[in-house]
C-alpha positions in Angstrom: 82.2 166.5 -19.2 80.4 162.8 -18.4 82.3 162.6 -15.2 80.9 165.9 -14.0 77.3 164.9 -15.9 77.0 161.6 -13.8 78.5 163.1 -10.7 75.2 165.5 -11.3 73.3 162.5 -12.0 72.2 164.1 -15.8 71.4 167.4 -14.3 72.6 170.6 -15.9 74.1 171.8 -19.0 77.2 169.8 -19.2 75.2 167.6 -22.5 75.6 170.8 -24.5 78.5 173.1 -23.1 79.9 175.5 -25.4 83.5 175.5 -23.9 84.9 172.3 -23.4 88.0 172.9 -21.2 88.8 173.2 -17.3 88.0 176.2 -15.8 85.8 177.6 -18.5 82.6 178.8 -18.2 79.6 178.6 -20.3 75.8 177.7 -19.8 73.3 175.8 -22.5 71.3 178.0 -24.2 68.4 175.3 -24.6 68.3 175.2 -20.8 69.0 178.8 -19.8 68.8 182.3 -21.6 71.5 185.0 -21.2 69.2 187.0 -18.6 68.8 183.7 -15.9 73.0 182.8 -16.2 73.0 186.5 -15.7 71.1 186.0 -12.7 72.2 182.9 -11.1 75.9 184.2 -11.4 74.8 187.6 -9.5 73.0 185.5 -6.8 76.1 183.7 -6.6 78.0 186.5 -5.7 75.6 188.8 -3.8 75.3 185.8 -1.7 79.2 185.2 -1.0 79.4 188.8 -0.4 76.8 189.2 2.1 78.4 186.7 3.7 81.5 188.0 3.8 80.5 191.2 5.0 78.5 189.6 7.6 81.2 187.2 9.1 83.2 190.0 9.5 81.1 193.0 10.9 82.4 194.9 14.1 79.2 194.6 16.3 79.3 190.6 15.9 81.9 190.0 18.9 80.3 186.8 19.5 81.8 184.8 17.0 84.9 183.3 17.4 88.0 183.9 14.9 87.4 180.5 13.1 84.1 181.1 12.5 84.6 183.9 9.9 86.7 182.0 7.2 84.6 178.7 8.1 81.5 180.6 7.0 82.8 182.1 3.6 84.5 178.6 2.4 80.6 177.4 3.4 79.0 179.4 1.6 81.3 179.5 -1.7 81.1 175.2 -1.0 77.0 176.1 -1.2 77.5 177.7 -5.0 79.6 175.4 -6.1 76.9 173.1 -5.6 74.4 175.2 -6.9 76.0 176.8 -10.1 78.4 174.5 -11.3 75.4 172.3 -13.2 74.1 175.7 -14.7 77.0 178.0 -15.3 80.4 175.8 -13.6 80.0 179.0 -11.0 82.0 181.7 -12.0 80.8 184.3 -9.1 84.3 185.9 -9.7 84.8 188.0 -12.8 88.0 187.6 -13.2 88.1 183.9 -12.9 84.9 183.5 -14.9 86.4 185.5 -18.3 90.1 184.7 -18.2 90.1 181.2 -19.4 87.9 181.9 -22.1 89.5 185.1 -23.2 93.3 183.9 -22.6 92.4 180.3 -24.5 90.8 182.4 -27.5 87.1 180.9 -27.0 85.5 183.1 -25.3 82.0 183.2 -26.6 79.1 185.7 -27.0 78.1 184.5 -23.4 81.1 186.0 -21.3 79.2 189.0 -20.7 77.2 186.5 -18.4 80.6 185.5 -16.2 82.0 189.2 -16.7 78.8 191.3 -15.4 77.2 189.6 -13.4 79.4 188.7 -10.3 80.1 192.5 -10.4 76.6 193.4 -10.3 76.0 190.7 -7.5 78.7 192.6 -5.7 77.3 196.5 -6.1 74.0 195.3 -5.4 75.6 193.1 -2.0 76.6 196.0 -0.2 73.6 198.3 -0.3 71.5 195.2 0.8 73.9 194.4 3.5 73.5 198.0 4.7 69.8 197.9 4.7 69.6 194.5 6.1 72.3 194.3 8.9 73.6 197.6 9.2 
């Protein structure tokens, strides 16, 4: 974790991570509570999502065919950046529980990497309706 903490230049919770492997994810409870991971993981995803559904609607006939998977490999490119020195960005449920479930050290804070990309995703679409649609 001091290669990702001085590729951060000292920012984000990677001094006190509870999960020390690859692929895990966890957040530092003396820099974030439960409820702000919770949040910053369904941002994460609500933003992917709306992107997503927004590279690919029907009445966007403008954009060319490389733009669509150019735009989604931005955006997740964008959380990386942003998450990874909070919560090492699961914005997928499935990848943010399995390694700590599978490896036997998953933690009082999976909830965090379990809920809240799916809530980020329920609470994409009706925002995508009401913005775009």
């Amino acid at each position: 974790s001091s290669g990702i903490n001085a590729e951060y230049g000292g920012l984000g919770n990677h001094q006190n991570i509870t999960v020390d492997i690859a692929g895990a994810n966890s957040y530092d409870p003396d820099m974030l509570n439960g409820a702000q991971a919770f949040f910053l993981e369904a941002f994460g995803t609500m933003f992917l999502v709306l992107t997503i559904l927004a590279s690919i609607q029907e009445k966007r006939k403008d954009t060319k065919s490389y733009m669509t998977p150019l735009a989604i490999g931005i955006s997740i490119l964008i959380m990386h950046i942003f998450l990874i020195p909070y919560t090492n960005c699961a914005i997928n449920p499935v990848r943010g529980t399995v390694w700590n479930i599978i490896t036997g050290i998953a933690t009082d804070q999976f909830w965090v990497f379990l809920f809240g990309p799916i809530v980020g995703g329920i609470v994409a679409v009706p925002m995508f309706n009401i913005i775009f649609a």
